[in-house]
Structures are given as C-alpha cells and as structure tokens.
C-alpha atoms as a printed R data frame, in Angstrom:
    type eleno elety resid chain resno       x      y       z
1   ATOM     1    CA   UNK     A     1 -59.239 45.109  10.421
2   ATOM     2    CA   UNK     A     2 -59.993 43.671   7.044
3   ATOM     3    CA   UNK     A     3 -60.311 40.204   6.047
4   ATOM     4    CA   UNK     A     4 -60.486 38.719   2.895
5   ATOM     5    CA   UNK     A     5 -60.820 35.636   0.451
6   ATOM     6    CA   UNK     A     6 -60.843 35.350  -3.044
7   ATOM     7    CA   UNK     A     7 -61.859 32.583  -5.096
8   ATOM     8    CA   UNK     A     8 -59.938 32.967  -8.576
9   ATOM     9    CA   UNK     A     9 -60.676 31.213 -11.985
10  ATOM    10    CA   UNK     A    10 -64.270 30.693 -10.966
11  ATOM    11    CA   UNK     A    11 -65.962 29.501 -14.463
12  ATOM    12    CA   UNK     A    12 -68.572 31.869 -15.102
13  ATOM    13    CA   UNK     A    13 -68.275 35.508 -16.809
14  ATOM    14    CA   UNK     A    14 -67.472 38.315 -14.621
15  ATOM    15    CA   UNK     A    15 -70.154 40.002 -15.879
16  ATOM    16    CA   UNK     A    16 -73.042 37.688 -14.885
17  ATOM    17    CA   UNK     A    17 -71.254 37.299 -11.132
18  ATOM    18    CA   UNK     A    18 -70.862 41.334 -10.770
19  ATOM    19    CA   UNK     A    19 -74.594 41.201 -11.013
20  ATOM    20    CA   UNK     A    20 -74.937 39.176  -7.487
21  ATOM    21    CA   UNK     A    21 -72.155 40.598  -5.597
22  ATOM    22    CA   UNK     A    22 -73.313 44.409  -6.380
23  ATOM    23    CA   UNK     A    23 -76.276 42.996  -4.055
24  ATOM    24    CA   UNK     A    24 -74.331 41.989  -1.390
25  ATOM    25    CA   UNK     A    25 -71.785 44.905  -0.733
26  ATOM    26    CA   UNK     A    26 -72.669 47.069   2.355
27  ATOM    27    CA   UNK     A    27 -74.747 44.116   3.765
28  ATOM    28    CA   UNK     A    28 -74.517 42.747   7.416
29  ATOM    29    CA   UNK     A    29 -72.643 39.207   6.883
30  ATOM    30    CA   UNK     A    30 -75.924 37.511   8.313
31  ATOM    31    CA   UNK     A    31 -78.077 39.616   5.900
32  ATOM    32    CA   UNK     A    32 -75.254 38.813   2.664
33  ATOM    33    CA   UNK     A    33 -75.694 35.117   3.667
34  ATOM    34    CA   UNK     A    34 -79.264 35.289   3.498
35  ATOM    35    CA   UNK     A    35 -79.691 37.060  -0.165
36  ATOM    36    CA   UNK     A    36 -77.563 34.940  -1.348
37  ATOM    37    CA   UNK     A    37 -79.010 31.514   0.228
38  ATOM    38    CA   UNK     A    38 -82.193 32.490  -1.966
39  ATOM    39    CA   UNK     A    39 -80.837 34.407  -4.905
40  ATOM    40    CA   UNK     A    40 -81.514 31.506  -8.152
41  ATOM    41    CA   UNK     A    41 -78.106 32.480 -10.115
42  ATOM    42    CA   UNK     A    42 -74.704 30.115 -10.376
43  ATOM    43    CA   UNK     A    43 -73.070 33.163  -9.087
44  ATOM    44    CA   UNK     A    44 -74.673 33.267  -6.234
45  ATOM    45    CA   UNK     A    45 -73.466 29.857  -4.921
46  ATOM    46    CA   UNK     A    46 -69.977 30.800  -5.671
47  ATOM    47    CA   UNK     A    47 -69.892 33.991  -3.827
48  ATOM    48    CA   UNK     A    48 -71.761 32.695  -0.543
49  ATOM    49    CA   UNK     A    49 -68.111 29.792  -0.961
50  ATOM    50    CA   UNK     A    50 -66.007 33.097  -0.542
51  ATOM    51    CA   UNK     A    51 -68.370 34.914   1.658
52  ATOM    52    CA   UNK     A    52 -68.417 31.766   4.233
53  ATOM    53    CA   UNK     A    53 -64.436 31.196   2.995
54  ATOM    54    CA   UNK     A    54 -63.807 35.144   4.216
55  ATOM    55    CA   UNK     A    55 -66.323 34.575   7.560
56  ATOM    56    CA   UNK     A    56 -64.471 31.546   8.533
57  ATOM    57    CA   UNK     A    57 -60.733 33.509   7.728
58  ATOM    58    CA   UNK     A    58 -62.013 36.297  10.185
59  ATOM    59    CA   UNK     A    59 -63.117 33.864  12.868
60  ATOM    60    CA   UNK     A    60 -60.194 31.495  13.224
61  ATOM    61    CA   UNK     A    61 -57.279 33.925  12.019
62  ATOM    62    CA   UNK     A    62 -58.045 37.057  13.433
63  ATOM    63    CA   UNK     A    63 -60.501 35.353  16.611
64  ATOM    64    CA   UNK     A    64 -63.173 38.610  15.045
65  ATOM    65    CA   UNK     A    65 -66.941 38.043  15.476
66  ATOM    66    CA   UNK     A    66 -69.038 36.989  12.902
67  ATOM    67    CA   UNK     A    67 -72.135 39.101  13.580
68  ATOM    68    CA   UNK     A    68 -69.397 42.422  14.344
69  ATOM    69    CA   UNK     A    69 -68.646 42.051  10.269
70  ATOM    70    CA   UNK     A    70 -70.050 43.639   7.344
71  ATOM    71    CA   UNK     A    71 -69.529 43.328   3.394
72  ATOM    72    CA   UNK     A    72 -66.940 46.213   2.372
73  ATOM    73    CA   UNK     A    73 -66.759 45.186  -1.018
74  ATOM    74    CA   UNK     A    74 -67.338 41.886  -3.265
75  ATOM    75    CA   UNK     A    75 -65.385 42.163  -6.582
76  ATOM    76    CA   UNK     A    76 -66.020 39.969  -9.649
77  ATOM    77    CA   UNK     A    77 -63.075 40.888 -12.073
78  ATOM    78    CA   UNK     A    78 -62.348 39.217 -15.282
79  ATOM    79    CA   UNK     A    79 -59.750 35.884 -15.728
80  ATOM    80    CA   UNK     A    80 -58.603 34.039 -18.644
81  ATOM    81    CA   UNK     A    81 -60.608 33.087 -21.509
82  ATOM    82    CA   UNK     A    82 -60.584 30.201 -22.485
83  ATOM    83    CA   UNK     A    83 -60.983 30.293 -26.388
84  ATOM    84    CA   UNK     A    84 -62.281 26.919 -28.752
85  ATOM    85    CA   UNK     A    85 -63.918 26.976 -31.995
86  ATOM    86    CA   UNK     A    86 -67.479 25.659 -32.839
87  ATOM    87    CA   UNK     A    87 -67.905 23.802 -36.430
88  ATOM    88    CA   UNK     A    88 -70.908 26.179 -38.313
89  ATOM    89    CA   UNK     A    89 -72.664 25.406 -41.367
90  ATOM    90    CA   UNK     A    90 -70.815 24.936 -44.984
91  ATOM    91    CA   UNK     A    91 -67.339 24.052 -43.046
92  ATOM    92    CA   UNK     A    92 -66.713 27.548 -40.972
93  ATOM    93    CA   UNK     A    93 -66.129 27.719 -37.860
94  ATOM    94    CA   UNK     A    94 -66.966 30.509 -34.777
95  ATOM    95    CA   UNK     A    95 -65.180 31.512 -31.872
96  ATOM    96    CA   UNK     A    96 -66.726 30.177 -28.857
97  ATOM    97    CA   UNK     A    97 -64.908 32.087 -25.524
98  ATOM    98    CA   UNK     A    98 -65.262 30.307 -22.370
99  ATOM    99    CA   UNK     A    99 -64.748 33.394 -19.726
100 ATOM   100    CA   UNK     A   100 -63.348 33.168 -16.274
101 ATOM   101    CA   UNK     A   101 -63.680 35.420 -13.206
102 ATOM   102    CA   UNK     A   102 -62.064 35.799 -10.084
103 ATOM   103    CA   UNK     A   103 -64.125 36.558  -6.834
104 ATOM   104    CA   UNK     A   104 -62.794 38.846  -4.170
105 ATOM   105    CA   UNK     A   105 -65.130 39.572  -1.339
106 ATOM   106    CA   UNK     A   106 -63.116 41.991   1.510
107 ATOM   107    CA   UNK     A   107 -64.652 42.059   5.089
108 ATOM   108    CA   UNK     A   108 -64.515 44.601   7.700
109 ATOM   109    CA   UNK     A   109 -65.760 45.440  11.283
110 ATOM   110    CA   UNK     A   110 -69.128 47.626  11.605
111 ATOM   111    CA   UNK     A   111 -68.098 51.040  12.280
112 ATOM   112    CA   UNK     A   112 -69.894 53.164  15.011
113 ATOM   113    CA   UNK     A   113 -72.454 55.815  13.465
114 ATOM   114    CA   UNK     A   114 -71.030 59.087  14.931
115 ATOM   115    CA   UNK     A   115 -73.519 62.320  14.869
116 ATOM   116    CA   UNK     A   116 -72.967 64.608  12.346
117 ATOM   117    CA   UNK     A   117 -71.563 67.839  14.060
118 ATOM   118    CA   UNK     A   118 -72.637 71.255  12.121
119 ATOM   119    CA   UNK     A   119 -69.841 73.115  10.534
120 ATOM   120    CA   UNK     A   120 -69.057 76.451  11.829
121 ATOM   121    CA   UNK     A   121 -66.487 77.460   9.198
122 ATOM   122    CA   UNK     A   122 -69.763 76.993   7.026
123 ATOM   123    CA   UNK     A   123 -71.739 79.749   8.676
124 ATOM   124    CA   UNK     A   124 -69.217 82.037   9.895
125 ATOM   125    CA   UNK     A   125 -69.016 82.365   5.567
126 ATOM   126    CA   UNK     A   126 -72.948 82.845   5.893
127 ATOM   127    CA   UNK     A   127 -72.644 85.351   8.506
128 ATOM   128    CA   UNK     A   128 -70.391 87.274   6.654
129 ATOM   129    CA   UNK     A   129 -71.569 87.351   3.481
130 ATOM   130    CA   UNK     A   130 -74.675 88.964   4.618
C-alpha cells in the first residue's frame, strides 16, 4: 500500500528543495524525520510538513504503522513562476522570477529482504559452453 501527500505551490525553487528530499528517499520514516529535524535548509522544514502530512494520512486512513513505513520517493517538481521586474540603474529594468515547487513525498510498507537464489539457467549456459 502506498500513501501519499503533496504539498503544492510551496515558495521556494525546486531546485534548492530536490537537494533535501534526494536525502531522504529510501530512509526509514523515523530516520527521514530525524535528517530532516537537523538539516539547516527552508526546504527541509517544508518536506518534514509533507513527510508528517503523509505519516499522519497512513495512520488514520489506512490504520498502517508508522515505524512499518519507509520513504519510496520524495519529489520536488517545478510550479509557477511568479515573474516581477526590478528597477536597475539608468531606468532599465531586470526580470526578477519568483519560482514555485510542489512537494510530493509517496510512502510505502518495508518490504521483507528475500535471499537471493542462484540462477541455474545461468550455469547450465556455463556448463555448456565449456
């Protein structure tokens, strides 16, 4: 089962909050929570939001366990742009771009490690080859 959240039009570039949720994805939630309680970026306060948002969806809509979950993925993709216009020297102007994102952090149950079992099509071709 999969839960997510997403937290859209989030006022920071998408490029400065793909930075702190590349650390997070793959992470225990417990773990995720922690990085990002002492990670110093913006970013990082608006993803733990979603994180807790998508921990709480998980807990009360699908009665899941909070310490059974792990990050699948955490997506900052671009949003609008804002776009206004700065007064420069000699009466020009210059573009000033005042970038969105939204935040999408998907949830998932911890899957059990199963032992990696040999493959004998893989050395039947050995055996034969020789």
């Amino acid at each position: 089962m999969e839960v997510r959240s997403i937290y859209k039009y989030a006022r920071i570039s998408s490029q400065k909050a793909r930075q702190v949720t590349r650390a997070i994805t793959g992470m225990p939630v417990s773990q995720a929570l922690s990085v990002l309680d002492f990670t110093p970026k913006k970013a990082a306060l608006m993803v733990g939001k979603v994180l807790r948002s998508a921990v709480a969806n998980a807990e009360n809509n699908h009665e899941l366990d909070a310490d059974e979950l792990v990050v699948r993925s955490a997506v900052a993709t671009p949003g609008p742009t804002i776009k206004r216009i700065m007064p420069r020297a000699r009466g020009s102007a210059a573009p000033i771009k005042k970038r969105m994102t939204h935040i999408t952090v998907v949830l998932g149950e911890k899957e059990e490690e199963k032992p990696a079992a040999a493959k004998p099509a893989a050395k039947k071709r050995k055996a034969a080859a020789e």
